[in-house]
C-alpha positions as CSV (number, residue, x, y, z in Angstrom):
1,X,-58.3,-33.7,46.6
2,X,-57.8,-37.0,48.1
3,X,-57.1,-38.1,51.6
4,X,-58.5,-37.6,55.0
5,X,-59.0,-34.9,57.3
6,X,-56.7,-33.9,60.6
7,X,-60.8,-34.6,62.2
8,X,-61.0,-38.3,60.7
9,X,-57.5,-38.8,61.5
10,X,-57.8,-38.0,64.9
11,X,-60.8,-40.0,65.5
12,X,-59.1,-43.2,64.0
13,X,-56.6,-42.5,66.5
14,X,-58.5,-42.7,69.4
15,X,-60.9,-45.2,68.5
16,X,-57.7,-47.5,68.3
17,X,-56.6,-46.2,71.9
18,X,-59.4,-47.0,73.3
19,X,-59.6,-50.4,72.1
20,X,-56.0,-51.3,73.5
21,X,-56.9,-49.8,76.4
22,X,-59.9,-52.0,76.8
23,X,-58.1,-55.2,75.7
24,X,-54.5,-54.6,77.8
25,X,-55.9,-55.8,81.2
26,X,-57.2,-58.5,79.7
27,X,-54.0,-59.7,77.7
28,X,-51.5,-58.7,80.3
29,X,-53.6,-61.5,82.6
30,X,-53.0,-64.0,80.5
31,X,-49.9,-63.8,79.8
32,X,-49.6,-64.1,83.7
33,X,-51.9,-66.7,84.0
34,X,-49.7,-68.5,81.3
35,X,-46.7,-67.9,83.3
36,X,-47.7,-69.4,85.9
37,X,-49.2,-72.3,84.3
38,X,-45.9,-73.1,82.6
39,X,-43.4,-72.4,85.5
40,X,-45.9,-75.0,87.6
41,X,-45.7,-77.8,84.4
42,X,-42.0,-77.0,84.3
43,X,-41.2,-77.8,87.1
44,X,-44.0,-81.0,87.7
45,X,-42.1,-82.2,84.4
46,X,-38.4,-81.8,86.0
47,X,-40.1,-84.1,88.9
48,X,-41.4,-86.5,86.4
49,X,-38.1,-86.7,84.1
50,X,-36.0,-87.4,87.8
51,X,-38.2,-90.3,88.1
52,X,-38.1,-91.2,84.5
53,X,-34.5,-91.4,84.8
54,X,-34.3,-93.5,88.2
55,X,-36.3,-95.7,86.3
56,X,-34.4,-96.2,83.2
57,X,-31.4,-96.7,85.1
58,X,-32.7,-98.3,88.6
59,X,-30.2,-95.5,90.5
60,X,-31.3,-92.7,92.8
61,X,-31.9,-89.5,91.1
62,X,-33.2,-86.2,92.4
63,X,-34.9,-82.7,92.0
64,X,-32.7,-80.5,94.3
65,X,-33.8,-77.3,94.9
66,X,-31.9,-74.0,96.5
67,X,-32.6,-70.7,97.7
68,X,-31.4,-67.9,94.6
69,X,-31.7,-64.4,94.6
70,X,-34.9,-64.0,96.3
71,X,-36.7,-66.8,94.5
72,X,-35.5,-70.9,94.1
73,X,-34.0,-72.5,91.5
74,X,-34.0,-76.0,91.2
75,X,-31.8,-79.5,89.2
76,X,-31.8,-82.9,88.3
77,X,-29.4,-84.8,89.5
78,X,-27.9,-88.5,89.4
79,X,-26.2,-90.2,92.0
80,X,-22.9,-92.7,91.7
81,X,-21.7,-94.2,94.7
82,X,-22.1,-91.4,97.1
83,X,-21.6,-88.4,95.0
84,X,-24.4,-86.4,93.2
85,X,-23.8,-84.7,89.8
86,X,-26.1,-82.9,87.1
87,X,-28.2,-85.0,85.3
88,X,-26.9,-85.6,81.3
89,X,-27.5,-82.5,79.3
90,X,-29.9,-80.4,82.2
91,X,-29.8,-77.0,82.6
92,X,-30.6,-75.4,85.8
93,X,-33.6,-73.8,85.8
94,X,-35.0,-70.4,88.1
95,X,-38.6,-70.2,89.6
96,X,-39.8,-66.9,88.6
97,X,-39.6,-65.0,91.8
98,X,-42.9,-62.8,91.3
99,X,-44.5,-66.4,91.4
100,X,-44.0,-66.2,95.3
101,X,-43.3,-69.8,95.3
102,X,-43.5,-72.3,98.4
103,X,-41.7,-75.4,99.1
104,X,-42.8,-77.3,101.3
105,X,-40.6,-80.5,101.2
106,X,-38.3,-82.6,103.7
107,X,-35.6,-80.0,104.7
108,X,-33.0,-81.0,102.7
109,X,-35.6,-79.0,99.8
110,X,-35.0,-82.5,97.5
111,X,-36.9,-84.9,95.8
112,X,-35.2,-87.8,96.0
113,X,-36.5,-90.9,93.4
114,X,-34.8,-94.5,93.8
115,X,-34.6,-96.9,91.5
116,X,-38.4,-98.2,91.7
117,X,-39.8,-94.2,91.1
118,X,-41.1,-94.1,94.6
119,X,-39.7,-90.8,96.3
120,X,-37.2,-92.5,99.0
121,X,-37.4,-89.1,101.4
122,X,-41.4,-88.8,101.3
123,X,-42.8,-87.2,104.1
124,X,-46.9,-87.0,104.2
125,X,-46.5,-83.4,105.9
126,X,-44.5,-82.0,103.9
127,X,-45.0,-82.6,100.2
128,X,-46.2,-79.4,98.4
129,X,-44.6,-76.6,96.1
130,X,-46.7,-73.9,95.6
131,X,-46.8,-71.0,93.2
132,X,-48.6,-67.4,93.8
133,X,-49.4,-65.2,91.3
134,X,-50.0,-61.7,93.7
135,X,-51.6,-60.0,90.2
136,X,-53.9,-62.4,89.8
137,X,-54.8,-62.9,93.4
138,X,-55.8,-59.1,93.3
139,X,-58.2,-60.0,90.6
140,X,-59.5,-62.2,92.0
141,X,-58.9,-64.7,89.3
142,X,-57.1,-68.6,90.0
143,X,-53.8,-67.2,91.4
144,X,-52.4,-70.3,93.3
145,X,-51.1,-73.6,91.2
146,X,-50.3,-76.1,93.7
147,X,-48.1,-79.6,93.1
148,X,-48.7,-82.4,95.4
149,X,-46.5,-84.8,95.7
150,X,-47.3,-88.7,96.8
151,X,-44.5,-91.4,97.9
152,X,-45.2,-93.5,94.7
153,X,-44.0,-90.8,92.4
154,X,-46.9,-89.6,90.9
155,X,-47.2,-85.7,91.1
156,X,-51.1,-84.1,90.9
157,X,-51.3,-80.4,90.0
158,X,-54.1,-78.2,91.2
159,X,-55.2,-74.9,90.4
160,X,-57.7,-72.4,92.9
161,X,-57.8,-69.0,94.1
C-alpha cells in the first residue's frame, strides 16, 4: 500500500504550524514598518510635487491638509486669482489613522509653495508632520517617521524610535 500514515500526516501538520507561527510576528512587522514607510514618502512626495508644480508654473500651490474621521487627509492644490482648486488630475489622499499622525504646521494646517518653491507661510516652530506606528513602538523597533520641513522647500525625512 502506498501513502502516509494519520501519524506522518499529523506531524507535517504541525511542523508547518509551528513554522507560521514563528514567522507571523515577524511578517506582520513589516508589513507595518512598510506602511509606514510609504504613508511618510507619500505624503513627502505630495509636498514635493506642490512645489514641483509652483515651479513649473511660477503660481502659488499648496498641500492642504484637514481633520477626517479621526485621522487627516490631505490635497494639492493650485491657486488663480484668489480662489484655490484641486491640482490637475489629484486625488485626495487619507493618512492611515493607526499611524497616529502629527502635524505640526502654521494653523491654517497648509503648505503653501510660491512661485520660487520656497514655502511662503514657513514658520521655524512649527514645521513637522509626524507619523507613529503604536505596534511598533511596543516592540520596541523605529516606530516614529518624522518630515521636516525648511522654508526653501526642501523636505528631510527621519526615522527613530
Amino acid at each position: 500500500m502506498k501513502g502516509y500514515t494519520l501519524l506522518e500526516v499529523v506531524v507535517v501538520v504541525a511542523i508547518i504550524g509551528m513554522a507560521m507561527v514563528v514567522t507571523f510576528p515577524s511578517v506582520s512587522n513589516t508589513l507595518e514598518e512598510r506602511a509606514l514607510e510609504l504613508a511618510t514618502r507619500e505624503i513627502s512626495s505630495s509636498i514635493q510635487t506642490a512645489r514641483f508644480l509652483a515651479v513649473t508654473a511660477k503660481a502659488r500651490h499648496r498641500v492642504r491638509f484637514w481633520s477626517y474621521q479621526g485621522t487627516y487627509a490631505y490635497t494639492v492644490e493650485s491657486e488663480t486669482g484668489s480662489t484655490w482648486s484641486r491640482a490637475r488630475g489629484w486625488v485626495d489622499k487619507k493618512i492611515p489613522g493607526r499611524l497616529s499622525p502629527a502635524l505640526t504646521l502654521p494653523t491654517s494646517l497648509d503648505v503653501i509653495f510660491d512661485g520660487l518653491g520656497l514655502i511662503d507661510n514657513f514658520d521655524g516652530a512649527r514645521n513637522t508632520i509626524t507619523l507613529r506606528s503604536a505596534k511598533l513602538a511596543g516592540l520596541g523597533q523605529p516606530s516614529r517617521w518624522t518630515i521636516r520641513l525648511y522654508a526653501t522647500g526642501s523636505v528631510d525625512l527621519s526615522s527613530s524610535t
